[in-house]
Every structure is written in structure tokens, then in C-alpha cells.
C-alpha positions in Angstrom: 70.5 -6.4 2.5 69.4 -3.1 1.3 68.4 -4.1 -2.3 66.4 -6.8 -0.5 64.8 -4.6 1.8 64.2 -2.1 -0.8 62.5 -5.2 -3.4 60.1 -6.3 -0.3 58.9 -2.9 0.6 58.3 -2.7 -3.5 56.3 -5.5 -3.7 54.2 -4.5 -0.5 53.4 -1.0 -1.8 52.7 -2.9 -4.9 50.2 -5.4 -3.0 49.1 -2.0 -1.3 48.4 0.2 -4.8 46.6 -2.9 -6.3 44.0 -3.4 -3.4 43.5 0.8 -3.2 42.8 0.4 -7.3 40.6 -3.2 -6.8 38.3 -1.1 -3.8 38.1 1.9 -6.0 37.0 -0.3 -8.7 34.4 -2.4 -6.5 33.1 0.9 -5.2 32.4 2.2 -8.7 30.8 -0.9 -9.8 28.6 -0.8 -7.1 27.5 2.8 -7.9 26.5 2.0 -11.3 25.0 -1.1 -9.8 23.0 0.9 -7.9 22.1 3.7 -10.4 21.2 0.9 -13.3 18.6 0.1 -10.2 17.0 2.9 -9.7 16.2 2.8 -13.6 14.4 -0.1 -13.5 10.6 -0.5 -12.4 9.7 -0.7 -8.5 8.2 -3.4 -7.3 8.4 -3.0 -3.5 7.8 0.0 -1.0 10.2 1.4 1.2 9.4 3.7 4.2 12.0 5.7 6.0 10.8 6.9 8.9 12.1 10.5 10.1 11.1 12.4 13.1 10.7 15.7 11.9 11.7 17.3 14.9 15.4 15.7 15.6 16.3 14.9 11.8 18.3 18.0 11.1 19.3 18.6 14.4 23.5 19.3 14.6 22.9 20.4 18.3 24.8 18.1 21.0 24.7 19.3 24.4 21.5 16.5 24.9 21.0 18.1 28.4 17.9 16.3 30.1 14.5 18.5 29.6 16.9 21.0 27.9 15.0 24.0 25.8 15.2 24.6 21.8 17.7 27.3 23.0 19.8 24.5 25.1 19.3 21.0 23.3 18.4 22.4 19.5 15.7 21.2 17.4 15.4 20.4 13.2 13.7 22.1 10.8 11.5 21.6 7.2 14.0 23.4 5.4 17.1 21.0 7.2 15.4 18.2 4.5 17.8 19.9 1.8 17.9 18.9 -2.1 21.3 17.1 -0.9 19.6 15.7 2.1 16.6 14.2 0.4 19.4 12.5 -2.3 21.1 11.0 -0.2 18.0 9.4 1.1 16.4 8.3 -2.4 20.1 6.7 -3.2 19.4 4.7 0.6 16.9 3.0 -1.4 13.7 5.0 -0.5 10.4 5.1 -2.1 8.2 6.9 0.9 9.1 8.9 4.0 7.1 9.1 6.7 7.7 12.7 8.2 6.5 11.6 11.8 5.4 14.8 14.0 4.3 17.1 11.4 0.3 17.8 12.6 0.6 21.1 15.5 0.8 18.9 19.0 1.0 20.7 22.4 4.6 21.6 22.9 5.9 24.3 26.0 7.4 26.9 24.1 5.5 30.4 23.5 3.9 31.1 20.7 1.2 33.4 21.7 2.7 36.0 19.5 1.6 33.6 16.5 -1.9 33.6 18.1 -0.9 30.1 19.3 -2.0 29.7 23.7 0.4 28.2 25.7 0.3 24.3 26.8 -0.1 23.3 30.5 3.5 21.1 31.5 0.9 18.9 33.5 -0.8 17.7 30.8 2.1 17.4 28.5 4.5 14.9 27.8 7.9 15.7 27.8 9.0 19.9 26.9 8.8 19.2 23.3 5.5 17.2 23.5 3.8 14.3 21.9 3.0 14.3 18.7 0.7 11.8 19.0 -1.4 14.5 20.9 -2.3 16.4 18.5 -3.7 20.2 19.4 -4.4 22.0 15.5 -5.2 19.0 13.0 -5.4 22.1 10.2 -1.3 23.2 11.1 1.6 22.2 11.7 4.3 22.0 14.4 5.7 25.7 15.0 9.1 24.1 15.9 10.0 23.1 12.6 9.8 26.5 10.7 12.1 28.7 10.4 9.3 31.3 10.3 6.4 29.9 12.7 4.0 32.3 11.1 4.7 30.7 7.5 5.3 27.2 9.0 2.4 25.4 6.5 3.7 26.9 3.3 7.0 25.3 4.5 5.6 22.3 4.9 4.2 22.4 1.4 7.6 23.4 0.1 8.8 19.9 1.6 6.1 18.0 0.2 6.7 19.2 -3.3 11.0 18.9 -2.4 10.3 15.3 -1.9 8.0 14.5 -4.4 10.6 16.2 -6.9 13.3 13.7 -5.7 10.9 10.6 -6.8 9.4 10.0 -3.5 6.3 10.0 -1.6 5.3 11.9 1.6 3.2 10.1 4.5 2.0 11.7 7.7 0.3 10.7 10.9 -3.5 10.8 11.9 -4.2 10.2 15.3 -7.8 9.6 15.1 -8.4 7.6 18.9 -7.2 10.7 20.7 -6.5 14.4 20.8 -4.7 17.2 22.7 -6.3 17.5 26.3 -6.1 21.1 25.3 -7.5 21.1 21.3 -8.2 24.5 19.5 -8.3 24.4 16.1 -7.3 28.0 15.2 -7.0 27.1 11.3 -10.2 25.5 10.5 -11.5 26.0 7.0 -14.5 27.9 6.9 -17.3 25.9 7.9 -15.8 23.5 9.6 -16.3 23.1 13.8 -13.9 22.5 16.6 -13.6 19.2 18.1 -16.4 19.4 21.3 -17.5 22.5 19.9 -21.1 21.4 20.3 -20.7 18.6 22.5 -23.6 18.4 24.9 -21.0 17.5 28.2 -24.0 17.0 30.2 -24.3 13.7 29.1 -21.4 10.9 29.5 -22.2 9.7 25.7 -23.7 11.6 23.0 -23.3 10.2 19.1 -22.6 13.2 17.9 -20.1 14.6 20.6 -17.0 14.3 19.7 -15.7 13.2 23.2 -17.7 11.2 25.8 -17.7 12.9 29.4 -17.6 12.6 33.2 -20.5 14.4 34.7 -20.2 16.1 37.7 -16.7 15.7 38.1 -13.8 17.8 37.2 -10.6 16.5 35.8 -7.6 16.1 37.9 -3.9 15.8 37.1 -2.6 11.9 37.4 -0.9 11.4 41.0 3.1 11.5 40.0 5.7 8.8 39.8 8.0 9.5 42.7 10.9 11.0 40.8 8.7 12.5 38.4 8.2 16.4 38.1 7.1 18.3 35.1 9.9 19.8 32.8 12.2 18.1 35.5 11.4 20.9 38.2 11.9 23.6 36.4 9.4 26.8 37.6 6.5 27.6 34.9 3.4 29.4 35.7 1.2 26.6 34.5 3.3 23.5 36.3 0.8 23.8 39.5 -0.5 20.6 39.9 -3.9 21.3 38.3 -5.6 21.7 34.9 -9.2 23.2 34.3 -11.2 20.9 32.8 -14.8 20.8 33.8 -16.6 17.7 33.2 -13.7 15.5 33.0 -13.3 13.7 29.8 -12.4 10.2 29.2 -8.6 9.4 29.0 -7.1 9.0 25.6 -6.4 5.3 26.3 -9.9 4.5 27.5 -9.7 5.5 31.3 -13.0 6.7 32.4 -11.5 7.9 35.5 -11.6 11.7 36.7 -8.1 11.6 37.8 -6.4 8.8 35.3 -3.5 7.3 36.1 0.3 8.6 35.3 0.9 5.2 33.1 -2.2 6.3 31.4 -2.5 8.6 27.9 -3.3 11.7 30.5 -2.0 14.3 27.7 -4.6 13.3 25.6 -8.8 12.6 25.4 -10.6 9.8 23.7 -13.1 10.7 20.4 -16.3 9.0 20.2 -16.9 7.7 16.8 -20.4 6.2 17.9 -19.2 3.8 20.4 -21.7 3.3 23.2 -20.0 3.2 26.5 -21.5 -0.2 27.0 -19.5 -1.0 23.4 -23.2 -1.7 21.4 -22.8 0.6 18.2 -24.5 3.4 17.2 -24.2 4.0 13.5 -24.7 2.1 10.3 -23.0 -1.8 10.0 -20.9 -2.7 7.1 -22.7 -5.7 5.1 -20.6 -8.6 5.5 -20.2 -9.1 1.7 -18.3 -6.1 1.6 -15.5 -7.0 2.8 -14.9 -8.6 -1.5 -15.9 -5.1 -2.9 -13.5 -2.1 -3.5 -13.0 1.2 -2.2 -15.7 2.8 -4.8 -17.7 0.0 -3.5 -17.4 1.4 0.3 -17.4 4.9 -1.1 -21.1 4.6 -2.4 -22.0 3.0 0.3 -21.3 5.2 2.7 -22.8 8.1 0.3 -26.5 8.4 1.9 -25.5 7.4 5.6 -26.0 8.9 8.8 -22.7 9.1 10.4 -21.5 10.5 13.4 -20.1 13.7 13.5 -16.2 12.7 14.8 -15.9 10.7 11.2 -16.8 13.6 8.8 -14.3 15.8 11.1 -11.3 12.7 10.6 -12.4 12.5 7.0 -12.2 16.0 6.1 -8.9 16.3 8.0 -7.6 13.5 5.8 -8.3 15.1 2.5 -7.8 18.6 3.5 -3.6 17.1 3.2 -4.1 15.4 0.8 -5.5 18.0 -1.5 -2.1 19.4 -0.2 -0.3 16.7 -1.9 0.5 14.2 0.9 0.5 10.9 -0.2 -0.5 8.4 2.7 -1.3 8.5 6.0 0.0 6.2 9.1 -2.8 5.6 11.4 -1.7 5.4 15.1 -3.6 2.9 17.3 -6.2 2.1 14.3 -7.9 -0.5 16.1 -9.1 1.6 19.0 -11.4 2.7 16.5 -14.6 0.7 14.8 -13.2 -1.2 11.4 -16.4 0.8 10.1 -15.5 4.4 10.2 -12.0 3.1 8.4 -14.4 1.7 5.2 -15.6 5.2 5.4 -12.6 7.0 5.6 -10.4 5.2 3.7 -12.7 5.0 0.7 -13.0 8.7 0.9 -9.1 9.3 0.3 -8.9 6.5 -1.9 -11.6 8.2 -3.7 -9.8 11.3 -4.0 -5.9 9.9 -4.7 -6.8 5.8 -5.7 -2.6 5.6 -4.8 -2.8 6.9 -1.5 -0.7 4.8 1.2 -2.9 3.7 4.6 -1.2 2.1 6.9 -2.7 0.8 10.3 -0.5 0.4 13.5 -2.8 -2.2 14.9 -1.4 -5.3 17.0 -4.0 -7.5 17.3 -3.9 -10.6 14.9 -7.2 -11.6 15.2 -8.6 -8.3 13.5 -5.9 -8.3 10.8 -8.3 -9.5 7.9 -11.2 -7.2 8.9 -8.7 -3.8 9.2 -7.4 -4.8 5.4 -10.6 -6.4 3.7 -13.5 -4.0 5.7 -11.3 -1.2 6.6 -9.6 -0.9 3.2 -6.1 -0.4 4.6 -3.4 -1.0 2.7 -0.8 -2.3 5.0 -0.8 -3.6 8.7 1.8 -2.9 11.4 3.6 -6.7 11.3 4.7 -6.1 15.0 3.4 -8.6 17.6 4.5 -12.0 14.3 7.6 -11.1 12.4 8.8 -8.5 14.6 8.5 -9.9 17.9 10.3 -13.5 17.0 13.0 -11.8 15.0 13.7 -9.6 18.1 13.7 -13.4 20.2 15.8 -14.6 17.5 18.8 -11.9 17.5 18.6 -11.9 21.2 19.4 -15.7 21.1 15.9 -16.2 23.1 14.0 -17.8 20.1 15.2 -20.3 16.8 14.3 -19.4 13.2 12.0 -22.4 13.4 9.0 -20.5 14.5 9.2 -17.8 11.4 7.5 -20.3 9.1 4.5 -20.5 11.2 3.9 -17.0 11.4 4.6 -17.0 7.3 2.3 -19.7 6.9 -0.7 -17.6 9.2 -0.1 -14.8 6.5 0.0 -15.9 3.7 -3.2 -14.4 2.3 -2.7 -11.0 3.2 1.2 -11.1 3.6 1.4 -8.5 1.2 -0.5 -6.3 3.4 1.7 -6.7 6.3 4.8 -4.0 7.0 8.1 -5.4 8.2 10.8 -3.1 10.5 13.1 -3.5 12.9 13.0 -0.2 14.7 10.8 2.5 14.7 9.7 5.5 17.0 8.3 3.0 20.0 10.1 0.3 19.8 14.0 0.2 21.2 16.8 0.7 18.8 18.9 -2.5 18.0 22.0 -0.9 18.7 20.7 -0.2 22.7 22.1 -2.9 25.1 18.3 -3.2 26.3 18.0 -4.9 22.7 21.2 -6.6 20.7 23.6 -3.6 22.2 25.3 -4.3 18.4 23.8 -3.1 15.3 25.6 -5.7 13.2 23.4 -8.2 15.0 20.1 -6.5 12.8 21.6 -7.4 9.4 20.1 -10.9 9.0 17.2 -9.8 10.5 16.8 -6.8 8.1 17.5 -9.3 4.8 14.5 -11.8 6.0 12.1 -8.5 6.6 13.3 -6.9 3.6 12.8 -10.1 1.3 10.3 -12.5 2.8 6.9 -11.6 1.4 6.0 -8.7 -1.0 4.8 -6.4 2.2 6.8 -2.8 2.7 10.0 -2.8 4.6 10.1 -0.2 6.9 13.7 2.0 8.5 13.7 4.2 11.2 16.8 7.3 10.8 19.3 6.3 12.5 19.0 2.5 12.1 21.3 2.3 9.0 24.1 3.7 11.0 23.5 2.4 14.5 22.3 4.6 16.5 21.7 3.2 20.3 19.5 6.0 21.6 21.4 6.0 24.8 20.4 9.6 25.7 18.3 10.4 28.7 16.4 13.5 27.0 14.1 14.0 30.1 10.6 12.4 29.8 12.3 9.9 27.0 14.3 7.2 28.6 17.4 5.3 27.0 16.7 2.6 24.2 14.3 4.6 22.4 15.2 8.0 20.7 12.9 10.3 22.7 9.7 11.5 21.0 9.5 14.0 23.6 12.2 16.2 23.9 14.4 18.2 22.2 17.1 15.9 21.4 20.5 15.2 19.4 20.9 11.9 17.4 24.5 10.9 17.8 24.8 8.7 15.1 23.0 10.5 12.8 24.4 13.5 13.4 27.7 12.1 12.1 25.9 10.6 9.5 24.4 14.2 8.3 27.8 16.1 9.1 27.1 19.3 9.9 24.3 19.6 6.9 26.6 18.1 4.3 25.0 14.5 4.6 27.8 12.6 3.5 29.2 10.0 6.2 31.5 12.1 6.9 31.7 11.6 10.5 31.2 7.8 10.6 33.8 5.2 11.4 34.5 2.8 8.6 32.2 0.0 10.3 29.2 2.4 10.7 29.8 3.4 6.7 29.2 -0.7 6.0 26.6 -0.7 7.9 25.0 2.5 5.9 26.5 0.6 2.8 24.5 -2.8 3.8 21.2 -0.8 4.1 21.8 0.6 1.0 22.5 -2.0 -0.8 19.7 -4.2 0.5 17.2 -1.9 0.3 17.2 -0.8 -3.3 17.7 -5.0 -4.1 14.7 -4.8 -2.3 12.8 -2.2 -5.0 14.2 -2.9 -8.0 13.8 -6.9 -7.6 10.5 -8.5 -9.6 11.7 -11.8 -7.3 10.7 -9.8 -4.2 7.3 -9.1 -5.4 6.8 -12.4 -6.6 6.2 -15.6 -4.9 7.3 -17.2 -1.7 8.2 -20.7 -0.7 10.2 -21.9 2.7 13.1 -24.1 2.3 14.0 -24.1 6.1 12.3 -27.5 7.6 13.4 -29.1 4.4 17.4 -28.1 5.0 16.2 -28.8 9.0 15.4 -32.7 8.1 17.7 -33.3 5.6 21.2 -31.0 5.6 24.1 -31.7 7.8 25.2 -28.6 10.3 21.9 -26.8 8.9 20.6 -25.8 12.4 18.0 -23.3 14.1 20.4 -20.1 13.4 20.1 -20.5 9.9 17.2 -19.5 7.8 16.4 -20.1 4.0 13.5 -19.3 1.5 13.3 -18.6 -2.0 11.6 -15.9 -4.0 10.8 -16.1 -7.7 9.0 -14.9 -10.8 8.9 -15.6 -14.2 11.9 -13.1 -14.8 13.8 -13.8 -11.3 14.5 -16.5 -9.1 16.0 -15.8 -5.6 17.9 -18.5 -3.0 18.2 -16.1 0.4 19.9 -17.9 3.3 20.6 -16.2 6.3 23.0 -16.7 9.4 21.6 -15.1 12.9 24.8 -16.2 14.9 27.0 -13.5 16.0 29.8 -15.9 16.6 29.4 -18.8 14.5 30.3 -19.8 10.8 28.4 -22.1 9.2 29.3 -24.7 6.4 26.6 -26.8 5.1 25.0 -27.9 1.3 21.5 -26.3 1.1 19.3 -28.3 -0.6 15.9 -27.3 -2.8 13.0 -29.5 -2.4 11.6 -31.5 -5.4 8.8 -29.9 -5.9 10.9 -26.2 -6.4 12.8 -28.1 -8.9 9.1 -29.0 -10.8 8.3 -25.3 -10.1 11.4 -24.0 -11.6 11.4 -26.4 -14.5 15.3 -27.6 -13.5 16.4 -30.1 -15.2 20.3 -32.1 -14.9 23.2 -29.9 -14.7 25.2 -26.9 -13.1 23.4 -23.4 -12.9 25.7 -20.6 -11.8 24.5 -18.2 -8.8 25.2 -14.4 -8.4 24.9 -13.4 -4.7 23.2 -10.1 -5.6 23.9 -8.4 -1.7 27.5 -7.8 -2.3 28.7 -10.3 -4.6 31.9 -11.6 -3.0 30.7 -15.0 -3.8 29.2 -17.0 -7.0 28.5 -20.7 -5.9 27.0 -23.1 -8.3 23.3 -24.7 -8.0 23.6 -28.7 -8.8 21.0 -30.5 -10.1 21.6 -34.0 -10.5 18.7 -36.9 -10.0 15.6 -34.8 -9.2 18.0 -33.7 -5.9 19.7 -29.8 -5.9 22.3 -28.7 -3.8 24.3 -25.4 -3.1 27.4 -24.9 -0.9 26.9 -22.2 1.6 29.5 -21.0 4.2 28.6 -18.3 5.7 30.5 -16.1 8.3 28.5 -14.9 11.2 24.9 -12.2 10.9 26.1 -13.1 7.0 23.6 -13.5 4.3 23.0 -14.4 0.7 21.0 -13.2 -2.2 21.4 -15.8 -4.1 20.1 -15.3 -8.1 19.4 -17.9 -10.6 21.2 -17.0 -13.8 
């Protein structure tokens, strides 16, 4: 009885040793997976999104409205040499430090020779930083020396680029600070209103458009609302001088706007009649086939108004600092005009330069990319919106083909994400309340078209945002407080940035992101062409149904099969098929063709080809996916 006892418990510490030494092995041959990827050339971007602010934060005590003192906040120098490897090996090619330009924040920093922001006409105790207050500084919070906080932020810039990445910041050209001083300008250069004639609702050459005869007043108050959550400050009476009232950041040409409204903020005039008839020089329409040199000439000799030489100079003042690209908030709430000038100025100056447009309205798409010379177009109200449906189980996979179809002339334009600083984290029960349930979602934005994917900190290890910061609300990760990030504050351990804290399912779901974004880099396929194979497999393929999706993605040196399963409780068994004509384009001929799935290879099916028909048995386990290759 003993022996026997004695020869099972053998065997299972046996079974046990060999499947320590088999993952061991698989983890190694994923690292030099990995490492013989990031050799190869890129052919995709990838953003990560940060915000600045709460990155580097270790700080937990999330009390609502809490103080830097209280709540904690991140700093430039928290973007470590470690830090900034561990997001390159995530499978990073940009990141887009969100926050960086000085915004109105309540904290005192008079001694700096910065004045104090009024709480009632500022978001949250942190601020906005989408109202922007210095566009020739940066946010005091995140130095660890305020008075040297821009040569900080130039030590980032050049810490990132030395990792092999790229740095992109916002411009918020639509709107500014209620309270704007620019206490940096380069010499020569004017404040924003400095020589405004207020007088006068429009002017071309203010920079804001005015109320006249009327003085601004705070927005009435939601009922449970109170500024900093109650808390006495001097400046938290109710009131803010401003005399004329100025138009409303979001448009409202009321005195007093409304709480719902962009109060913390006031609109710029880029030549915009109040009427909407336009007051500067039109783009010929056969400009929308030149270049950026083209625009760039153009624009040489003209007359503009004076809010577009102030954005354009802000723009290349950072870049001649070594930024790389610039996310545009709410880029169509500005003419498509002053973007050709713009844009063809900083393309002019760094041809590489990343511009990327938030911008949800479809229609304007073509004009913002072929006029405006952006590079790349917020893909929000298309992709983003039905894959949201889609892993809610309110929408089927059948309407992506459409919106793939609409695109498919500028597709490469268009920027894919599933989370970022506005919309509502996956892992938030307001959204999937699982981030497992993103996976499939992520492969089809990662691979579909040769557009940018874009990740939000956080995402790749689930963070729900489920803190009630004060003006931020759950399901979003506040932009306006000082905040912890739970989840990636176990994923940054205490500044060592090494998982440490994570449970074993939020380290796969880390290892997942990583593995599918740098596919996604390193894959000539994904920069390649596009075909859908999903209403083919939807007439034709037993148990194929509208939880499944399929396309493939090829080039002369790659060819790509991804099938995805968006059911959280459902396997599904079925024999994809490839349409004829893929088979002509592919130059198949009779016979069996092995397949590597590239995501985590646990599988290796074979691709049949018999009679002009092809065929490939899929099983796939629920949010599973395949990256199928050609070999």
C-alpha cells in the first residue's frame, strides 16, 4: 500500500515537474518570439495613451475631491528607463502623454509666479486639461520641481525617444482656459485676447468673440453639486469677473451657460462669422489631391486671422522641442481650412509628424484627411460604437462589413481603440463589467485595416475605473481629480513595473495585449490588404453565426486568416471556408497548406484546398481568436 502510494505521488510530481519545465519553456519561446519582433521593420502604429497625471501615481486613499497631499498625483520623472521598457516590450510605437500643456488646476502656485484658479470655473480640483491656461508650459503637478517643470518635460521627451518611441501631445485649438495668461510667451508673441476689441461680439482678428454689455455669470448648479465638494476656498463664491461675457467653449452664446455646458472654458474665433459665413481665404477644391508642401505654399502669401498664426506657432514651438505629433481635441469645431494651414506648417517643419483629429462626424471624414492633411481620424461613432453593441450582446458582427466597406479609401487613416480618456473602461459594469469580454474586440481593431490601434493605461490589465474621484464619476478614470488607478497600480508595483501585484488572469490579460500588439507592428500582412470572409462563411458554413467574425489580411510576404469568437459563453465548431476568388488572389492550387496561429500558437490547423473550394476547422472557445498564417 505504501510502495503504491509512494509510485502514484511519483508519477504526479513527475506530471507536475514536466508541466513547470513545458511553461518555462513556452514562456521563453515567447520572449524570443517577441524580441525576434521587435527586430523586424514596423509596419503599423501603436498609441498608448497615458494620463500624465495618474500614471505614476502609488497613492490609494482615492478619497472624493481629495488634495495632492490626500489622493497623490504622478510625476515626469515616475516615466522611468524601467517604466518606459516595459511599455516599448507592450508593443508600443507612440505614447500620447495626455495632460502635459499648463491647464487651470486649484493648487498654489503663486510662488512660481503662477495666479490661482477660481473652483467655479474649474472642473474638478485637479482640472481639465482640455482647458488649457499657459499653451508655452506645462502642468506644475507633474514636476518634481514646478519651477523647472519644462526642462523635465524635455528630459521625458528625449527618455522616450531613447527607448525607440515617439511622444504625442494634445492641442486644444476650439477652446481655452476661462482664465488664460500666458506667462511664458516667447518674445514677440501676444496673449490670447490681448488685443481683442470686446466691444464688438465678432472681430476676425480677436481671438474670442464676445457678449456686449453683459457680464459673465457662473452656470446655475446641479442640485448635489458644489465646487471642490464643499470645501471653503476664498474664490468658491459663486461668481467670476469676467466683463463682456465671452462665448462658452462649446458654442453657448449665453452670458450665464449652462452647468452641462464647457463653462471652464471660452471658444476661439478662427474667422467664423457668428452667422457661420467665413471670413478668410477658401481652400481651392483641387487641393484636396496636392500634398502638404502643396498647402504650405499656398498658404505662404495669405491673410489669415490672427487665432491660426497663434495655434500654428504653438504647434511648432513643441515641436522644435522634439515632440512628435499632436492629438487634436474636437478638430471639427474648427474650419477644415485653418487645419491645411496648420498642419502643412508642422509637416513642413518634421514631414513624420503624427496628427490625429478626434472628430465624430462621418460625413467630414474625407475633407479633415484630404483638405485638412490629418493623418489619422478618431474611428469612434463606426468601429467603435458597433463593437461596443457587439460585446454588450446588443448588436451582431454583421454590420462591421458595412462600416469596412464605407472606409475603405481612407481606412488607413482611421484609428481603432477600445477605451480611452472619455469613453467608459470595458472592465466597468456600465460597459462589459469583464475585461476578457474586450479580447476579440481588441484582435478585429488591432488587425482589420492598416489604421493605428490605439490602448488606454490600464486597459491591458483591466482596470474598471470604479472610483468616485469627485467631479469624475465611475466608468471612466477621472480626468479631473487626483486619483489612484487600482489596476495599474498593481501593474506598476510600487515603481518596479513588473506585474507584480496582478492575479494570474490580469497577467494573461497583460500577456494577450502584448502579444497582439507587437503581431500587430511587426506584421507586413496587417499593413497589407483587406478582404471580408464573414457573409461568405454566413451563407455557406454550418454553426458559422452572427458572434463569429472572419477576414483575411495579406501581402506578398504574409497571408493572414483571423477569426474571431465575441460569445462569452459559447464554443464554436464550424469549417471556415475562403471564397474562390481569395483562392485566385492567393494563387492556391490542390492540396494541404499548414497554418500557424501566430496569437499564442496552441493550435496549427491545416487549410484544404481541394476543387477550387478551401476549408479550415475552427473551434474556438469563447472571446477566443485566431491569427491564422499561411505557411
Amino acid at each position: 500500500m505504501y510502495f503504491s502510494f509512494m509510485r502514484n505521488w511519483i508519477q504526479i510530481f513527475a506530471i507536475l515537474v514536466l508541466a513547470a519545465v513545458t511553461a518555462m519553456a513556452c514562456q521563453r519561446e515567447t520572449e524570443q518570439n517577441l524580441e525576434e519582433l521587435a527586430m523586424q521593420e514596423q509596419h503599423k502604429v501603436v498609441v498608448y495613451q497615458v494620463f500624465t497625471r495618474l500614471f505614476g501615481n502609488t497613492n490609494s486613499t482615492n478619497k472624493p475631491w481629495g488634495t495632492i497631499e490626500e489622493n497623490g498625483v504622478g510625476k515626469f520623472s515616475d516615466f522611468s528607463d524601467q517604466a518606459l521598457e516595459e511599455i516599448k516590450k507592450l508593443g508600443i510605437s507612440h505614447i500620447w502623454y495626455t495632460g502635459i500643456p499648463h491647464h487651470a488646476v486649484i493648487r498654489d502656485y503663486t510662488a512660481y509666479g503662477i495666479s490661482n484658479d477660481d473652483p467655479d470655473v474649474v472642473k474638478g480640483r485637479a482640472g481639465s486639461p482640455y482647458a488649457v491656461k499657459d499653451y508655452y508650459q506645462v502642468n506644475p503637478d507633474l514636476a518634481d520641481d514646478p519651477a523647472k517643470r519644462i526642462e523635465e518635460f524635455e528630459a521625458l521627451i528625449a527618455r522616450t525617444h531613447r527607448h525607440g518611441m515617439k511622444v504625442i501631445i494634445d492641442i486644444v485649438p476650439n477652446h481655452v482656459a476661462r482664465k488664460y495668461e500666458g506667462k511664458n510667451n516667447p518674445d514677440g508673441v501676444k496673449d490670447f485676447g490681448a488685443d481683442d476689441d470686446s466691444s464688438e461680439e465678432y472681430k476676425r482678428d480677436n481671438n474670442f468673440y464676445y457678449i456686449p454689455g453683459k457680464d459673465f455669470q457662473v452656470p446655475e448648479p446641479l442640485e448635489d453639486y458644489q465646487p471642490l465638494g464643499g470645501e471653503d476656498h476664498s474664490l468658491a463664491d459663486g461668481s467670476f469677473d469676467e466683463s463682456p461675457a465671452k462665448w462658452t467653449g462649446n458654442g453657448s452664446r449665453e452670458a450665464q451657460p449652462h452647468f452641462h455646458d464647457w463653462y471652464e472654458t471660452v471658444k476661439v474665433n478662427y474667422g467664423v462669422k457668428p452667422d457661420g459665413s467665413l471670413d478668410f481665404p477658401q481652400l481651392p477644391a483641387e487641393y484636396a489631391e496636392k500634398d502638404y508642401k502643396a498647402h504650405f505654399e499656398f498658404w505662404k502669401d495669405k491673410d489669415v486671422p490672427d487665432s491660426w498664426k497663434k495655434f500654428r506657432d504653438i504647434a511648432l514651438f513643441w515641436t522644435k522641442k522634439g515632440v512628435d505629433g499632436f492629438r487634436f481635441d474636437m478638430a471639427e469645431m474648427v474650419p477644415v481650412e485653418f487645419w491645411s494651414y496648420m498642419n502643412s506648417a508642422i509637416k513642413s517643419e518634421n514631414p513624420e509628424s503624427f496628427l490625429l483629429a478626434e472628430i465624430y462626424n462621418p460625413n467630414a471624414y474625407r475633407a479633415y484627411i484630404h483638405q485638412g492633411k490629418m493623418d489619422y481620424l478618431y474611428d469612434k461613432v463606426e468601429l467603435y460604437d458597433t463593437l461596443k453593441n457587439i460585446i454588450q450582446a446588443k448588436g451582431s458582427t454583421d454590420n462591421l462589413n458595412a462600416i469596412q466597406s464605407g472606409l475603405s479609401d481612407i481606412n488607413k487613416h482611421m484609428l481603432h481603440f477600445l477605451e480611452n480618456h472619455d469613453e467608459q473602461r470595458i472592465a466597468s459594469p456600465e460597459f462589459a463589467g469583464n475585461a476578457q469580454k474586450g479580447k476579440p474586440a481588441a484582435v478585429v481593431s488591432a488587425t482589420i485595416d492598416a489604421g493605428p490601434m490605439m490602448v488606454y493605461f490600464g486597459q491591458e490589465v483591466g482596470e474598471p475605473g470604479a472610483e468616485d474621484a469627485g467631479f469624475g464619476k465611475p466608468s471612466r478614470t477621472s480626468i479631473f481629480d487626483y486619483i489612484g488607478v487600482p489596476q495599474h497600480q498593481k501593474w506598476m508595483n510600487n515603481g518596479k513595473f513588473d506585474g507584480g501585484l496582478l492575479s494570474s488572469e490580469e497577467k494573461g490579460l497583460r500577456d494577450f495585449y502584448r502579444r497582439l500588439l507587437n503581431l500587430t507592428l511587426y506584421s507586413p500582412a496587417l499593413a497589407g490588404e483587406y478582404d471580408e470572409i464573414h457573409s461568405y462563411n454566413r451563407e455557406y458554413t454550418e454553426w458559422y453565426n452572427d458572434r463569429i467574425f472572419s477576414f483575411v489580411r495579406y501581402s506578398k510576404e504574409q497571408k493572414f486568416i483571423i477569426v474571431s469568437n465575441f460569445d462569452a459563453a459559447e464554443s464554436f465548431g464550424f469549417e471556415l471556408q475562403l471564397p474562390k476568388d481569395l483562392l485566385t488572389k492567393w494563387a492556391l492550387q490542390d492540396g494541404e497548406y499548414p497554418l500557424e496561429e501566430r496569437l499564442y500558437g496552441n493550435v496549427n490547423p491545416s487549410l484544404i484546398v481541394e476543387n477550387r473550394t478551401a476549408r479550415v476547422r475552427v473551434d474556438l472557445k469563447p472571446l477566443e481568436s485566431w491569427i491564422l498564417e499561411l505557411k
